[in-house]
C-alpha positions in Angstrom: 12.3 139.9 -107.9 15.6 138.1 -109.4 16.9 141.7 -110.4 15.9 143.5 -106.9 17.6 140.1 -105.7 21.2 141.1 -107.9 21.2 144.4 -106.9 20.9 143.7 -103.4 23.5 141.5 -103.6 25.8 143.9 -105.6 25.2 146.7 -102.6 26.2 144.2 -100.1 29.4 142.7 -102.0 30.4 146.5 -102.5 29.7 147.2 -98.7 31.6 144.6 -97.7 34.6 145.1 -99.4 34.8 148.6 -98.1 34.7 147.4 -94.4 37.3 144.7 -95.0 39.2 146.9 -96.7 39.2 149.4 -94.0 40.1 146.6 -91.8 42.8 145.5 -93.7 44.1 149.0 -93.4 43.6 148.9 -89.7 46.1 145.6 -89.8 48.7 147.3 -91.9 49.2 149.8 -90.1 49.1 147.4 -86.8 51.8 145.2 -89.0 53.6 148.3 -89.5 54.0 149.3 -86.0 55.2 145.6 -84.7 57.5 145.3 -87.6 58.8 148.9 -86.5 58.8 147.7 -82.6 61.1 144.7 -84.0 63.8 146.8 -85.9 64.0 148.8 -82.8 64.6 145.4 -80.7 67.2 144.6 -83.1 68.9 148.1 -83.0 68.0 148.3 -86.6 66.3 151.3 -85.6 67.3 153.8 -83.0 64.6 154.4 -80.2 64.2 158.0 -80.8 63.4 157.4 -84.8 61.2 154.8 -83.8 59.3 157.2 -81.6 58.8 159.6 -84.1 58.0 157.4 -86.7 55.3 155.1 -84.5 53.2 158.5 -84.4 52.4 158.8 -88.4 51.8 154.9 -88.1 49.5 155.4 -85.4 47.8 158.4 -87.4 47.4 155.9 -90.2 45.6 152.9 -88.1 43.2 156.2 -86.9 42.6 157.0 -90.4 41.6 154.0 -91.0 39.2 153.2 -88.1 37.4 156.4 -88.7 36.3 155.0 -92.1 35.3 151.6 -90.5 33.3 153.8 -88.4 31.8 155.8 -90.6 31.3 152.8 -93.3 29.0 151.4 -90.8 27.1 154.3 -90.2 26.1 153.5 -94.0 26.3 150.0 -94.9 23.3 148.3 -95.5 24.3 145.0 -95.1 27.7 144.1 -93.0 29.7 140.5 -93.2 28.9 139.9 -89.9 27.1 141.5 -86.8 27.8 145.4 -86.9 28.5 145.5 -82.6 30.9 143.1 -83.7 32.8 144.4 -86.8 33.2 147.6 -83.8 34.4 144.9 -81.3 37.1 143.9 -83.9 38.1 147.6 -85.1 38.8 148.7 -81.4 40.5 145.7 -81.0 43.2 146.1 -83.5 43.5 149.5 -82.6 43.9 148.1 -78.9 46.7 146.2 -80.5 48.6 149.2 -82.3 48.0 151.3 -79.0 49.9 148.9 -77.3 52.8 148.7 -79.3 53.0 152.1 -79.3 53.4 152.5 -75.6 56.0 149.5 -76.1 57.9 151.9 -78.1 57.4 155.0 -75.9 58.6 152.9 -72.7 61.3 152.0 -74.3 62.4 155.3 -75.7 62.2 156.8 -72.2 63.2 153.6 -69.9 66.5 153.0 -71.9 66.9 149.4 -71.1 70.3 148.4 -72.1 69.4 144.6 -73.7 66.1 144.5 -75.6 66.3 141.2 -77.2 64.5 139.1 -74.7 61.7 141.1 -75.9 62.0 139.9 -79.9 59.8 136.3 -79.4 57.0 138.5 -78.1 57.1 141.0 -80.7 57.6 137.9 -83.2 54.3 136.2 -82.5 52.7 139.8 -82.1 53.8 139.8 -85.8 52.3 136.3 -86.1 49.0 137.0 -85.1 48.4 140.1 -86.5 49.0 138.3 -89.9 46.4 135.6 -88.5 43.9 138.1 -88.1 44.5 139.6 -91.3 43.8 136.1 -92.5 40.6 136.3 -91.2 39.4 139.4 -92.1 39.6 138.7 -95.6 37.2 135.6 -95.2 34.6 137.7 -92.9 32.3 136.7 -95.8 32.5 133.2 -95.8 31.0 130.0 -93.7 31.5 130.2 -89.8 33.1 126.5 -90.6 36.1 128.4 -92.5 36.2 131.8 -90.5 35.9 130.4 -86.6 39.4 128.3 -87.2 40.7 131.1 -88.5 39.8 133.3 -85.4 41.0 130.6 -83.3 44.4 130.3 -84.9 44.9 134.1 -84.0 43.2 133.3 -80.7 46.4 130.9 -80.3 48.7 133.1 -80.5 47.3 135.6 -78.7 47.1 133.4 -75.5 50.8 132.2 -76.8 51.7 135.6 -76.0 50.9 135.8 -72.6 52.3 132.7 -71.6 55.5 134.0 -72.6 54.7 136.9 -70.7 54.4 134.9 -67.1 57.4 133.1 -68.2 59.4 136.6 -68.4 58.0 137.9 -65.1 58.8 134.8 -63.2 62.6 134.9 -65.1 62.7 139.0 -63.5 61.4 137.9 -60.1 64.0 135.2 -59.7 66.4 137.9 -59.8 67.5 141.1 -57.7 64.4 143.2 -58.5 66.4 146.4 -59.6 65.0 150.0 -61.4 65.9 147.9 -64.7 64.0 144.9 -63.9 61.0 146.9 -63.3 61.3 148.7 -66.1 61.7 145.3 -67.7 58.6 144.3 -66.1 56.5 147.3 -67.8 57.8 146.4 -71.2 57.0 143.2 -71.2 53.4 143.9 -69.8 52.7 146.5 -72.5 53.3 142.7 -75.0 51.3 140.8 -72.8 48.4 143.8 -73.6 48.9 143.2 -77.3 48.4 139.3 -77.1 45.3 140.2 -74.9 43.7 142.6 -77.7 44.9 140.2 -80.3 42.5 137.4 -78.9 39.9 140.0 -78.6 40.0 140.7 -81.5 39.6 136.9 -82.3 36.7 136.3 -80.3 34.9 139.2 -81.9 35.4 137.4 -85.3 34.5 134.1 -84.2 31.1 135.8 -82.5 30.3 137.5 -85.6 30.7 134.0 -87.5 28.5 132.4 -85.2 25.3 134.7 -85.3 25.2 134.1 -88.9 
C-alpha cells in the first residue's frame, strides 16, 4: 500500500510540474508581450517592429496553451480543479490577446503621445508577475495561494480604475478622431486588467475546492 501510495504521489508531482510549467510558459510569453507593448510606449521600439514581433510572441503563448490543453487531457491528478486550471489558461491568453490588439491599434491609429499609456502597461507588467507568483504555488495550502490570487486580483482591478480615470481625463476635453482613438487604446488595457483578475479568481476557486 505505502509503495502504490509513492508512486501515486510521484505521477502526480510529475503531472503537476508539467501543467505549471506550461503555465509558466503561458506567462512568459504574456510578460514578453507587455514588456514589448512598453518599449513601444517608450519609442524604444518602433510600432511597425513591434507589430511584427508581437505575432511570434503570440505564437509562443499558443504553443504553450496547446500543451496545457493537451496535458490535461492526460493528467491524472491536477493541482487544482481541471475546469479551473482551463479557466486560468484562457485567461492569460485573454491577457496576451489583449496586448496584442494594444499593439495593433496602435500600429494603425498612430497616436502622436503614447506615454499616458506607460502606468497601465506598468501594472499589466505587475500582475502578470503576480500571477506568475501564484502559479508556482498551485500546489500548496489555499491559506498561501488565495493571497496570492488576490494580490494579482489587486492589480487587476488597479488597472481599471486607471482606466475610468483616463476616460473621464479624454471626455473633459474636445472629443477629437485622436481622443477616440485614445479611448480604444486605453480600453484594450482596461481588458487586460479585466483578464488579469480572471485569471485570479480562477486560482483562488481552484484553492478553495481543495
Amino acid at each position: 500500500m505505502k509503495r502504490l501510495r509513492r508512486i501515486r504521489d510521484l505521477m502526480a508531482g510529475r503531472m503537476d510540474r508539467s501543467l505549471t510549467d506550461a503555465l509558466l510558459g503561458q506567462l512568459k510569453a504574456t510578460k514578453d508581450g507587455a514588456w514589448l507593448a512598453a518599449a513601444m510606449i517608450s519609442g524604444e521600439v518602433g510600432r511597425t517592429d513591434a507589430h511584427e514581433r508581437m505575432r511570434s510572441i503570440e505564437h509562443a503563448g499558443d504553443r504553450e496553451r496547446s500543451r496545457l490543453v493537451e496535458g490535461l487531457r492526460n493528467a491524472l491528478v491536477t493541482p487544482i480543479d481541471r475546469e479551473d486550471l482551463f479557466r486560468l489558461s484562457r485567461s492569460i491568453d485573454d491577457v496576451l490577446d489583449s496586448l496584442r490588439d494594444f499593439v495593433r491599434e496602435s500600429y494603425l491609429y498612430r497616436v502622436p503621445d503614447q506615454t499616458r499609456f506607460s502606468p497601465m502597461v506598468d501594472q499589466a507588467i505587475a500582475g502578470i508577475e503576480a500571477l506568475e507568483g501564484a502559479v508556482r504555488d498551485l500546489g500548496s495550502h489555499p491559506s498561501v495561494l488565495v493571497p496570492r490570487a488576490r494580490a494579482a486580483k489587486k492589480v487587476g482591478a488597479g488597472i481599471r480604475r486607471m482606466y475610468q480615470y483616463e476616460v473621464a481625463r479624454i471626455y473633459s476635453g474636445e472629443i477629437t478622431a485622436e481622443a477616440m482613438k485614445e479611448r480604444e487604446l486605453v480600453r484594450r488595457l482596461e481588458i487586460v486588467g479585466k483578464a488579469i483578475g480572471d485569471a485570479a479568481d480562477a486560482i483562488a476557486d481552484g484553492a478553495m475546492k481543495r
